[in-house]
C-alpha positions, 0 to 999 in steps of 0.5 A: 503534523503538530497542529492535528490530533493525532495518535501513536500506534506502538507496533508489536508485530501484529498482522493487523497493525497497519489495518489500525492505522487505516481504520483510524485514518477513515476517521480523519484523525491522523495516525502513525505506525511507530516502533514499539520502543518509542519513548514516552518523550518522544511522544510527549514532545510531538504532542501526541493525543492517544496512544494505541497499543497493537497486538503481537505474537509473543506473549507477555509471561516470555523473559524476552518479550518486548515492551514498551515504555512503560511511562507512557502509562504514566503521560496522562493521555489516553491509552487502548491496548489491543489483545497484546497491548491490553496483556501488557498493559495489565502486567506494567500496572500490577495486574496479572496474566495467565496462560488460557484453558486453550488459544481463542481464536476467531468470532466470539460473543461479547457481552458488555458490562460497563458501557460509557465511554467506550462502548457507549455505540456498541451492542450489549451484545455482539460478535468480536474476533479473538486471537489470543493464548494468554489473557488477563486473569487479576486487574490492576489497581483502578481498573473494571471489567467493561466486557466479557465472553464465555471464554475471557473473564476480561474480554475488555478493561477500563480505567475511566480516571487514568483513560487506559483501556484494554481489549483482548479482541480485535476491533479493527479487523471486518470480523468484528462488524461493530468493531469502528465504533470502539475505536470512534468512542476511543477517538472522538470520546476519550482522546477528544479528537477533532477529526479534521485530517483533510487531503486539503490540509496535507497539501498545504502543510507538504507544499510548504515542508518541500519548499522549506526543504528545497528551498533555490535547489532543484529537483529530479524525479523519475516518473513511470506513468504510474499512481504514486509517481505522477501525484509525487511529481504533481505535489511537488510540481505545485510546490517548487514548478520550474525547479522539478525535472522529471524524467521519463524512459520509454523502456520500449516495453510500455503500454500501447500510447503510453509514451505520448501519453504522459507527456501529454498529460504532465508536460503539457496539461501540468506544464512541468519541465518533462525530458521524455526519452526514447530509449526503447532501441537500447533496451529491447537490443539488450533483450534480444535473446533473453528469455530467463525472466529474472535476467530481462528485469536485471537487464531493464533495471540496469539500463534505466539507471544508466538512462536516468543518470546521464539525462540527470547530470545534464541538469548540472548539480541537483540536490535532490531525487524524489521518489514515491515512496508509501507508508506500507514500503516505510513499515516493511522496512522499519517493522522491528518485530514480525513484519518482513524487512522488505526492499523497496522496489527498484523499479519504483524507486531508483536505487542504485545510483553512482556515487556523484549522483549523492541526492538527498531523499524526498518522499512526500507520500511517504505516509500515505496509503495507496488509496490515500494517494489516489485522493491526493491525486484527485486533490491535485487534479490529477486525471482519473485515468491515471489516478484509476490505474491498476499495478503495472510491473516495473519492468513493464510488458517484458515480463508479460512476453513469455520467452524472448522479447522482441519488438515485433512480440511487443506490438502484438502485446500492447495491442491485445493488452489495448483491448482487455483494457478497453473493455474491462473499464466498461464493467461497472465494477472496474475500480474494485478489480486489482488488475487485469491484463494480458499474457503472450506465451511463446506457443503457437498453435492452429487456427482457421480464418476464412478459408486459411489455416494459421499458426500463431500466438496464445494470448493468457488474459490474466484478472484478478481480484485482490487487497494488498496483492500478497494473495489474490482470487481469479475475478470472476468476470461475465462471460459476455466480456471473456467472449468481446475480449477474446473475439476482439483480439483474434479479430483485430490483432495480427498474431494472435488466434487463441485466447485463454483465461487463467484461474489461478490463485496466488498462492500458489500461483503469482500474479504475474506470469513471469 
């Protein structure tokens, strides 16, 4: 990323950490997430051209807390701490700070003393979001008060020579409605930013980092049918063609035409070495019987490695396994302070391989966001259908058949599942629904068609609006379309003769039902 702008954001442990480096990505300048501790050096020579300092839930008077290198203070590029970020960079540079009257949290207003250059868009006047116990109480030597609240003497500081600021509100998060702005005069103003981050751009620059990584060897790569999956295999597909190998199971528990589908899609329209395998009888044998559903994932993770690793060897000695791994997954992993150290999931990426299958990693997207994978997608010509497509579990349709999965219950699902996909894609707000999808419970119950009574299945339909799928809100989707979907699927699909619509939220609920 040498030849762009880009800026450093040291990561304190705030909640709002990865929101920075989406705001600052809507701005077309590149931006990392990096530990707090990274060197001044390290910066130096990758060039950096601002430094973000982020929030955090320690405070700066505590013995331990953490800090960063202080000469990046002394780089001579630009510097914006954030609530924590502006504490500590007071403290590094002689200011000092004291414990406040009470912990301020949640919409102040500002009032801007000292505009350019980085309120220089904003109101005199505004509402910003506060979250902080200690704030700044003397200002280091060069610096000025740029904004103030009732609450907070040093609401923001600013030293224009050394182009160090400070902020003790949160610029980044929606309750700050001006909030963009500081951050564009900060990039565009102060660090001189050009702006120019294009997905274009990121795909010649990945084309030719695979190339040079890859260079005669192959390649293998699982591919799910899934958004991150199916653009990790179109990039690199552009990059190294014959040399990818993809390979893609039927677990037996797909969506309905799924199968046919991607091989349609990427063996033939993408023209990629695709080795599509039918594996479903072995996966839904093992399932027979199995009803605990942390056992039915074991069960499907398990056997998809076995699947996977024998059609790999049948490439002979591949050097490398691509996987689609994003920036969010790299955070959680790699977050020293407050943030959960998360696995990356299996289903998403292959863990568990033997041993001789000793692959080195590619991970192309590794730095993007989801919806920053999507664009890649649409860049690479990657149907919409697929670029659009909700979260599907990685264990598929067996964790959405309550109690034992069976080939027959299976059907039944994907064929209800068929028509709630249908007719949720006609609401013209379809793309801003985080998923939706239906549930088969193991309860019968009564019904009447025609003449006859019948005993069959339930079937749960499950929508839900949501950002990061940490918590989730029930969508409140027009009765008409709970009326078609219901009536189509007692009408159309042998098996069910009742349909229920869930209104839970997550928590306490989970998004899905097993």
């Amino acid at each position: 990323m040498s030849s762009h702008s880009w800026i450093a954001i040291l990561d304190f442990g705030s909640q709002y950490s990865q929101l920075i480096a989406r705001r600052i990505r809507e701005q077309k300048v590149y931006c990392e997430l990096l530990r707090y501790d990274t060197s001044a050096e390290e910066l130096k020579k990758r060039n950096v051209s601002g430094v973000v300092l982020s929030g955090g839930p320690a405070s700066v008077l505590e013995a331990d807390s953490p800090m960063c290198d202080p000469a990046i203070l002394e780089l001579g590029v630009p510097v914006l701490g954030i609530c924590y970020g502006q504490q500590m960079t007071a403290q590094l540079l002689g200011g000092t700070i004291e414990p406040g009257e009470g912990r301020e949290y949640g919409s102040t207003r500002v009032t801007v003393r000292h505009a350019p250059p980085l309120f220089t868009n904003f109101p005199a006047e505004d509402v910003v979001w506060m979250s902080h116990g200690d704030q700044v109480a003397e200002l280091p030597d060069g610096f000025r008060v740029l904004a103030t609240s009732d609450s907070c003497p040093v609401a923001a500081m600013g030293n224009d020579k050394k182009r160090i600021y400070g902020l003790q509100f949160h610029p980044e998060v929606v309750h700050t409605p001006q909030g963009i702005e500081i951050l564009r005069s900060f990039l565009f103003d102060v660090c001189e930013c050009r702006g120019d981050w294009e997905m274009g751009q990121f795909v010649e620059e990945q084309v030719a980092a695979i190339r040079k990584q890859v260079g005669s060897d192959h390649v293998v790569c699982g591919l799910s049918g899934g958004v991150d999956s199916s653009v990790v295999a179109a990039l690199i597909h552009k990059a190294i063609g014959t040399q990818l190998h993809c390979i893609f199971v039927d677990n037996g528990v797909l969506r309905a035409g799924e199968f046919e589908e991607v091989q349609h899609t990427f063996g033939e329209a993408f023209g990629m070495d695709l080795h599509a395998i039918d594996a479903s009888d072995r996966f839904l044998d093992a399932l027979a019987g199995v009803i605990e559903p942390e056992e039915k994932r074991k069960i499907i993770g398990s056997i998809f490695i076995d699947v996977f690793t024998d059609e790999a060897r049948q490439f002979g000695d591949i050097k490398f396994l691509a996987q689609g791994t994003l920036y969010p997954d790299v955070i959680e992993s790699v977050s020293p302070i407050g943030g959960p150290s998360a696995t990356i999931k299996s289903h998403h990426n292959v863990g568990g391989l033997p041993d001789d299958l000793d692959f080195e990693l590619i991970e192309p997207v590794r730095e993007l966001f989801k919806d920053e994978v999507r664009a890649l997608g649409r860049e690479l010509g990657v149907p919409d259908h697929i670029i659009d497509r909700q979260p599907f579990p990685g264990p598929g349709l067996a964790v959405r058949v309550l109690g034992e999965v069976t080939r027959e219950r299976v059907e039944i699902l994907q064929q209800a599942d068929l028509r709630v996909q249908e007719e949720m894609a006609r609401l013209e707000n379809y793309k801003d629904i985080w998923q939706s999808f239906a549930v088969l419970l193991p309860v019968q119950t009564v019904g009447v068609m025609g003449d006859c009574r019948t005993y069959e299945y339930v079937a749960a339909l499950r929508v839900v609006d949501s950002i990061d799928a940490m918590t989730a809100d029930w969508s409140r989707v027009p009765y008409d379309t709970l009326a078609t979907i219901s009536n189509r699927i007692i009408n159309e699909v042998k098996g069910i003769n009742r349909v229920v619509y869930d209104i839970s939220s997550k928590p306490p609920a989970t998004i899905e039902w097993e």
